[in-house]
Every structure is written in C-alpha cells, then in structure tokens.
N, CA, C and O atoms as CSV, one atom per row, in Angstrom:
chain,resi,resn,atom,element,x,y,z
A,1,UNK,N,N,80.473,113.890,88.907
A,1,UNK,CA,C,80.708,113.009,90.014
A,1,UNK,C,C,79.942,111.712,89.763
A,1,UNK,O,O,78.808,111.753,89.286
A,2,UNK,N,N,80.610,110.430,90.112
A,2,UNK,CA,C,79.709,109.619,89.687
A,2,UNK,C,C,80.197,108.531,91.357
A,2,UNK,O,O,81.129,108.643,92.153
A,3,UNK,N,N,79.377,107.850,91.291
A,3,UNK,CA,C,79.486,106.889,92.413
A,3,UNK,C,C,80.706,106.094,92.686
A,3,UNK,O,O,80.811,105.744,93.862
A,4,UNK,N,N,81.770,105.681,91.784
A,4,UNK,CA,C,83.323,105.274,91.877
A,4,UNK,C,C,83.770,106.663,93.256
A,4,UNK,O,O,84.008,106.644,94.464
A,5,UNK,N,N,83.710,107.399,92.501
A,5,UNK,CA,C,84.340,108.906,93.313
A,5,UNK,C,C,83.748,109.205,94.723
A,5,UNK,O,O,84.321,109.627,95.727
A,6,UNK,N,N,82.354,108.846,94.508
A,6,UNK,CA,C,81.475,108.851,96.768
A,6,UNK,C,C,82.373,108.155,96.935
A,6,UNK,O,O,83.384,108.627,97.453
A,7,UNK,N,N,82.326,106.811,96.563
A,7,UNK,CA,C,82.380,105.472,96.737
A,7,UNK,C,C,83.716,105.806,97.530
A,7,UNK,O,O,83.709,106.001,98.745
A,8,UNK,N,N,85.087,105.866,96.596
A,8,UNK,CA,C,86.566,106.464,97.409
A,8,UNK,C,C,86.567,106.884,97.901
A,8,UNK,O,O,87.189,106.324,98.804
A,9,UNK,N,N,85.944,108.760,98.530
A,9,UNK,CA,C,85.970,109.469,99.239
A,9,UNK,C,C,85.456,109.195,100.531
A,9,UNK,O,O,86.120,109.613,101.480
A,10,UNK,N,N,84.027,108.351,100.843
A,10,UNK,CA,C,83.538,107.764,101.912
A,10,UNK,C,C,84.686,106.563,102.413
A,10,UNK,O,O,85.089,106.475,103.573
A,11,UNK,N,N,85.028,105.853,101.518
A,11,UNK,CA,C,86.207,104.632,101.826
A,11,UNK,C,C,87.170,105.435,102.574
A,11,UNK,O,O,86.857,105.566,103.757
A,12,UNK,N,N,88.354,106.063,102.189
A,12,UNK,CA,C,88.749,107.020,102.658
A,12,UNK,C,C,88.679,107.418,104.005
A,12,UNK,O,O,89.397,107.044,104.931
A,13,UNK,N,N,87.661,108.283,104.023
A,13,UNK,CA,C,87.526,108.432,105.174
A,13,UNK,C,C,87.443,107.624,106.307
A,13,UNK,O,O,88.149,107.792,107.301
A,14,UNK,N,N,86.149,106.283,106.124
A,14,UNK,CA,C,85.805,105.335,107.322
A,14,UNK,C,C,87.379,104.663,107.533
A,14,UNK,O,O,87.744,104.508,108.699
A,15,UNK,N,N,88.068,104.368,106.717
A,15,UNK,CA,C,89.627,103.614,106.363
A,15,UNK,C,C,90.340,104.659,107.215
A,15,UNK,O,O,91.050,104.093,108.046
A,16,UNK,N,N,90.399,106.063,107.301
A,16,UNK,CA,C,91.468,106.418,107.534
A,16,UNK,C,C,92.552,106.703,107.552
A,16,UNK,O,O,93.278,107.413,108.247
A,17,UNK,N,N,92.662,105.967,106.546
A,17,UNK,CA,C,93.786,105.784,105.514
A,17,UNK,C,C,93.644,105.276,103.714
A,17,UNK,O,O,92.793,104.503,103.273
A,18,UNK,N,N,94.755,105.982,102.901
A,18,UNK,CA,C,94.460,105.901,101.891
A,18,UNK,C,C,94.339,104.741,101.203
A,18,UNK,O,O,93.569,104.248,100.379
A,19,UNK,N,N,96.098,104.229,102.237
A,19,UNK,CA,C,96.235,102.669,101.651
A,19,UNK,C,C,95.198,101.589,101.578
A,19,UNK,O,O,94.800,100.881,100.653
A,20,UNK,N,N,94.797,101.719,103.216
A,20,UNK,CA,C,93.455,100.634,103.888
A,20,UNK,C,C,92.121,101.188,102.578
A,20,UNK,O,O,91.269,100.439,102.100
A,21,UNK,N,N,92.235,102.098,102.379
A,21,UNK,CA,C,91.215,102.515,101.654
A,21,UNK,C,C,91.149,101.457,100.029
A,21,UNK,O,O,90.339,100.618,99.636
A,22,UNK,N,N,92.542,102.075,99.379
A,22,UNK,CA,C,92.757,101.351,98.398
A,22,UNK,C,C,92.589,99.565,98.465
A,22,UNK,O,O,91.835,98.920,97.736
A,23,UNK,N,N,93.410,99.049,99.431
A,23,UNK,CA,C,92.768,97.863,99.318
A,23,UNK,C,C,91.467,97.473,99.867
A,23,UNK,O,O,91.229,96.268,99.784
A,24,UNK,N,N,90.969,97.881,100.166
A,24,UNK,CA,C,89.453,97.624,100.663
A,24,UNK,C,C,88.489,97.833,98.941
A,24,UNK,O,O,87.441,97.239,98.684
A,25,UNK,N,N,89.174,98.765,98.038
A,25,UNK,CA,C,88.532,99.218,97.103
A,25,UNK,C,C,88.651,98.074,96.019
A,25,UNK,O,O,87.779,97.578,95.306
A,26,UNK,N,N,90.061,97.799,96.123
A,26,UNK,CA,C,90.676,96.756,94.956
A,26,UNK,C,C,91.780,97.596,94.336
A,26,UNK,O,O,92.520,96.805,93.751
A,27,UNK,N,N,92.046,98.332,94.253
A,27,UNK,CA,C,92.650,99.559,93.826
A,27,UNK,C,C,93.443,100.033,93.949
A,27,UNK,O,O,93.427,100.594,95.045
A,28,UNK,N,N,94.863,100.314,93.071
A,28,UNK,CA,C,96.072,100.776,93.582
A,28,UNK,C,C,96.216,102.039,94.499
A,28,UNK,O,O,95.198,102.730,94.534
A,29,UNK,N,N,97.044,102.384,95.084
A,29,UNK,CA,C,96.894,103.700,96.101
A,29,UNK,C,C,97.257,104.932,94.799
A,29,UNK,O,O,96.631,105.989,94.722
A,30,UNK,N,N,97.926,104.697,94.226
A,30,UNK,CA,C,98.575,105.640,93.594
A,30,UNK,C,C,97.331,105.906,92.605
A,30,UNK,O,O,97.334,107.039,92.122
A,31,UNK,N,N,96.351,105.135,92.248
A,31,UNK,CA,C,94.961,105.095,91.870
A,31,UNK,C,C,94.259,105.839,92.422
A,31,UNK,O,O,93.988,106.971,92.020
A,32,UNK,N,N,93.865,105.334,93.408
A,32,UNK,CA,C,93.149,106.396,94.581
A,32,UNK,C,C,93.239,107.609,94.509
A,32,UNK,O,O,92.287,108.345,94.249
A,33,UNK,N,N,94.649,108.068,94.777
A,33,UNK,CA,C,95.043,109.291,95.308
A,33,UNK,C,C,94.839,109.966,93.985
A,33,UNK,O,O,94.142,110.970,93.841
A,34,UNK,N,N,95.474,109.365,93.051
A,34,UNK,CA,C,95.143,110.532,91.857
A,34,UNK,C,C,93.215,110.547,91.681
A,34,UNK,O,O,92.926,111.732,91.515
A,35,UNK,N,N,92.607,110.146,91.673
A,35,UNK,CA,C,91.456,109.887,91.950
A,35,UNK,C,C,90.866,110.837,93.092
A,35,UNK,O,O,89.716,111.175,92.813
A,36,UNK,N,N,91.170,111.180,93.881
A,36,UNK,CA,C,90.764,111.719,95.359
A,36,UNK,C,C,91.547,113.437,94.539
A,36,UNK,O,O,90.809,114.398,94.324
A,37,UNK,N,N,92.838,113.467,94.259
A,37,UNK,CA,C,93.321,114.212,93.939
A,37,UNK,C,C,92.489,115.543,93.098
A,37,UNK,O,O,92.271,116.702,93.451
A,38,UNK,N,N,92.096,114.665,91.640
A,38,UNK,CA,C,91.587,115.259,90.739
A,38,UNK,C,C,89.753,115.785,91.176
A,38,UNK,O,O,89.097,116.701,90.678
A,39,UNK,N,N,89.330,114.725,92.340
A,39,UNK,CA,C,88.003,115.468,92.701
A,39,UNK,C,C,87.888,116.834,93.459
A,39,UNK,O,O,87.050,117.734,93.412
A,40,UNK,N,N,89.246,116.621,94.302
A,40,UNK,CA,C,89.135,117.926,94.971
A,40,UNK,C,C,89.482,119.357,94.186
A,40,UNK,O,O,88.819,120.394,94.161
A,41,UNK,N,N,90.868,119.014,93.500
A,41,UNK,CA,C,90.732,120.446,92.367
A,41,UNK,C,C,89.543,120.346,91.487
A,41,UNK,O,O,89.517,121.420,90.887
A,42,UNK,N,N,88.497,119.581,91.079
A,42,UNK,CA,C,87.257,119.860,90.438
A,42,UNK,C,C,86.296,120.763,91.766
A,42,UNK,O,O,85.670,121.820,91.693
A,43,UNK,N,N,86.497,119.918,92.807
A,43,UNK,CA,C,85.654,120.694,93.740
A,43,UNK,C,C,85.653,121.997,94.203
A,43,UNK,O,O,84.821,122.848,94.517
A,44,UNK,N,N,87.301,121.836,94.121
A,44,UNK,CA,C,87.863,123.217,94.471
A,44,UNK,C,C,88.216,123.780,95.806
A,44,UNK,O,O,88.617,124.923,96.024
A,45,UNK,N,N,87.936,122.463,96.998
A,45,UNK,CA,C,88.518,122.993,98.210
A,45,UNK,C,C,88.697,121.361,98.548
A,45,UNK,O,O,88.005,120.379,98.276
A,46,UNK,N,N,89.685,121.505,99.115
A,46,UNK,CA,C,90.317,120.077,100.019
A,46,UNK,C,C,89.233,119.426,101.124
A,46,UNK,O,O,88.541,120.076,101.908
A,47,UNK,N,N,89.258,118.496,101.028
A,47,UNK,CA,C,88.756,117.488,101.503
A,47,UNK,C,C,88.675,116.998,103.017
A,47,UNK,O,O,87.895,116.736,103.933
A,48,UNK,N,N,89.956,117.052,102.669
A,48,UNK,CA,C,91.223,115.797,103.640
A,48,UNK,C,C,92.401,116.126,104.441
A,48,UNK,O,O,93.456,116.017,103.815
A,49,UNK,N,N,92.504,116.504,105.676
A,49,UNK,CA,C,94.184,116.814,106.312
A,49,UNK,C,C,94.749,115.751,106.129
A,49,UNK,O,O,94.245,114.628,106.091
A,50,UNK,N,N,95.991,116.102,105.989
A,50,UNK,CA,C,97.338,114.991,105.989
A,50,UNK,C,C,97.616,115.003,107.634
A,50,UNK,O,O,97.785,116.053,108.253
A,51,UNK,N,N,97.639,113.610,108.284
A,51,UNK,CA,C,97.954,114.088,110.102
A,51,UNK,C,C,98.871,112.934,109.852
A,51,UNK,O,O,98.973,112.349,108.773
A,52,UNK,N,N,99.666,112.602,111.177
A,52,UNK,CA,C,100.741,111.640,110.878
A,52,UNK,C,C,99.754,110.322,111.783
A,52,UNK,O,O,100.493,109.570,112.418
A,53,UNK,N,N,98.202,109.983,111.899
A,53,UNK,CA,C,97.741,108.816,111.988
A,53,UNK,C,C,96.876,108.311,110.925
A,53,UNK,O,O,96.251,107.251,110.925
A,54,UNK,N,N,96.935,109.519,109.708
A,54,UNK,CA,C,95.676,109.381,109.103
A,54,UNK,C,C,95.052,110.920,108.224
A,54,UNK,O,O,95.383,112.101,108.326
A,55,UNK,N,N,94.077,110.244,107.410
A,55,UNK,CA,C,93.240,111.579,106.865
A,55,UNK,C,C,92.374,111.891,108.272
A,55,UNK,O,O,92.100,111.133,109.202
A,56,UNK,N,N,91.978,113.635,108.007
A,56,UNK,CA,C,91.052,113.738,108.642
A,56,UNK,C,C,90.136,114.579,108.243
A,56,UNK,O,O,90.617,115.712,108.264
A,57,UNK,N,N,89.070,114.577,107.896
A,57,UNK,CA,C,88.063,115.161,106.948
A,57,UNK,C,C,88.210,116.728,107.355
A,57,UNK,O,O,88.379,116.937,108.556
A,58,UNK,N,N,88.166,117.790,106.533
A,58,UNK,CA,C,87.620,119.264,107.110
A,58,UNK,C,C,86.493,119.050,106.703
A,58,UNK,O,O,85.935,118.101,106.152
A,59,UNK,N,N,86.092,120.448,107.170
A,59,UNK,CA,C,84.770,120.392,107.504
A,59,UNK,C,C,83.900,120.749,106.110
A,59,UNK,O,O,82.690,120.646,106.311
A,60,UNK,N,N,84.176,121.058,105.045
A,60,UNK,CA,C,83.853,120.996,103.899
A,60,UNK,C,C,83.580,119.231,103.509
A,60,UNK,O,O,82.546,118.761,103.035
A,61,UNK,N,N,85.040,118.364,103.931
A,61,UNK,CA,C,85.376,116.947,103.504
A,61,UNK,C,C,83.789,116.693,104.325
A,61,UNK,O,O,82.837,116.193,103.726
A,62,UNK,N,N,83.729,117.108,105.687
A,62,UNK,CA,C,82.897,115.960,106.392
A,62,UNK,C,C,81.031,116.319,105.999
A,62,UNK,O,O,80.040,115.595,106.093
A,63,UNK,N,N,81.151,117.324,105.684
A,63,UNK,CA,C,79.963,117.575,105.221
A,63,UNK,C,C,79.604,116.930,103.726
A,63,UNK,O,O,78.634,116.185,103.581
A,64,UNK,N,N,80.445,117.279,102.692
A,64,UNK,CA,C,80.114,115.903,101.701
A,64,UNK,C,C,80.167,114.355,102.145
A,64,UNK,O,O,79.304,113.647,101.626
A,65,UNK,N,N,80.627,114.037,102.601
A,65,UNK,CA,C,80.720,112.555,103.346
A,65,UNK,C,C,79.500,112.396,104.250
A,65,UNK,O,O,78.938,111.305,104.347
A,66,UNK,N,N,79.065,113.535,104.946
A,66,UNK,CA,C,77.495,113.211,105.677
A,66,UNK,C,C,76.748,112.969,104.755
A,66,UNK,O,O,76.005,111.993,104.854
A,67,UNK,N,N,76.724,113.795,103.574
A,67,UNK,CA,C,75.526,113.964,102.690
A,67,UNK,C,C,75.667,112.606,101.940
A,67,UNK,O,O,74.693,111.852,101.935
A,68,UNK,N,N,76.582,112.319,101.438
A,68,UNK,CA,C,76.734,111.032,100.660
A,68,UNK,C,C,76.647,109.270,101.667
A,68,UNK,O,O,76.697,108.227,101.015
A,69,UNK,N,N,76.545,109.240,102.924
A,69,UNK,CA,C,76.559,107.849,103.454
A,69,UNK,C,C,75.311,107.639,103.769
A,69,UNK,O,O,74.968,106.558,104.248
C-alpha cells in the first residue's frame, strides 16, 4: 500500500463519488476504479457499496478510512 492508494480511497469516499473523486485526483475514472478495484481484491474484502447516490463505505471501508485521515 503506498500513499497514491490512501490517497484514492479517502478521496473516494469524502467525494462520494468516483467520478468527483477522479477529478479532484487528476485522474481518469476508469484509473481510479481499476485502482480502488485491485486494492480491494489485495485486501480481500470490499470497501465500498454501490447505492444509486453514491459510494458508501462498509464498515471494514470506514474503518480503514478512520485509520488513514
């Protein structure tokens, strides 16, 4: 894990979205996501719900995101 990867995952989240995320980052979405993608199968449990306003952290997601801001 290196700080690019907090860095997205905290974006992410405060964004709410992937897109807002990506441009806030500089960063294509399709960037991102594979990015966000590949941390969670390293991690090994999801992150992130898909809702129709937005991500929303589980509780695994929100507990790395406490620890990291």
């Amino acid at each position: 894990m290196d700080l690019t990867e907090v860095d997205s995952i905290v974006t992410v989240a405060n964004e709410d979205s992937s897109s807002r995320a990506a441009q806030k980052l500089f960063i294509a979405k399709s960037s991102l996501s594979q990015a966000v993608r590949l941390f969670v199968h390293d991690l090994g449990t999801p992150l992130f719900l898909r809702t129709a306003p937005g991500h929303r952290p589980t509780y695994p997601g929100a507990a790395y995101i406490f620890t990291h801001i």
